[in-house]
C-alpha positions in Angstrom: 24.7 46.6 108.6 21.3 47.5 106.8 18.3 44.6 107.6 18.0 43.4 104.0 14.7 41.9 104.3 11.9 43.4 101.6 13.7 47.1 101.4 13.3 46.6 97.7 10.4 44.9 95.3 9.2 45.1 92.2 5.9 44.5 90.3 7.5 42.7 88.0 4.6 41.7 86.1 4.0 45.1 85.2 7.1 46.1 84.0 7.6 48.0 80.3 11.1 47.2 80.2 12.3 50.7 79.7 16.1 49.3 81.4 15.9 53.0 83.7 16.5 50.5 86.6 19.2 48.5 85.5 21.4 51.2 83.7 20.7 53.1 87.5 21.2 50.3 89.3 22.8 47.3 87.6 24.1 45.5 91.4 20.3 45.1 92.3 18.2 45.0 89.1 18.1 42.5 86.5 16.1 41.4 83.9 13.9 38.1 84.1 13.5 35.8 80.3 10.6 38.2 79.9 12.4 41.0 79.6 10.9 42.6 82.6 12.8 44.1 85.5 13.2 41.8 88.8 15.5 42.7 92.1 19.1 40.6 92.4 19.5 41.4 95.4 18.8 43.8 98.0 20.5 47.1 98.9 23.6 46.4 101.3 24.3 50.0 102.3 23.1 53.5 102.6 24.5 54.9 99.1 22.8 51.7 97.5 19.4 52.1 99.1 19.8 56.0 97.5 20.3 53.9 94.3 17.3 52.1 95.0 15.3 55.2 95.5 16.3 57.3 92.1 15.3 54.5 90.8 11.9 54.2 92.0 11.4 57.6 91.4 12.9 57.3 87.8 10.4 54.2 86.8 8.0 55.2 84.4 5.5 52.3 85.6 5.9 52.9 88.6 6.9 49.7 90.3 9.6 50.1 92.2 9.4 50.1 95.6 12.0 51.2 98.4 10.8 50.8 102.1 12.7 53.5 104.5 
C-alpha cells in the first residue's frame, strides 16, 4: 500500500477552473463552491498516482503538485 500522506496538493487559490483535472482525474479532484479545483482524496495506487501526474503536467496554472 502507497503512504498517502501529502503525494497530492493543490494551490487551490490559484486555480482558473479550466476542469483538465477533474475530467483527468475525477476519483481525486473536485471542485470547491468557488469553482476552483481542490484534492478528494489522495492517490491509492501506482496507476492513480500516474493520474495524478498527467494531471499536473496538463494544468495550465500550474498547481498541481505530485510528490514521487
Amino acid at each position: 500500500m502507497i503512504d498517502k500522506k501529502d503525494i497530492l496538493s493543490v494551490d487551490t487559490p490559484w486555480c482558473i477552473g479550466c476542469w483538465a483535472c477533474i475530467w483527468m482525474c475525477p476519483e481525486l479532484f473536485k471542485f470547491n463552491d468557488e469553482s476552483k479545483s481542490t484534492v478528494k482524496r489522495q492517490p491509492e495506487n501506482q496507476d492513480e498516482i500516474n493520474c495524478a501526474k498527467q494531471a499536473e503536467e496538463s494544468c495550465p496554472a500550474g498547481i498541481i503538485h505530485v510528490k514521487d
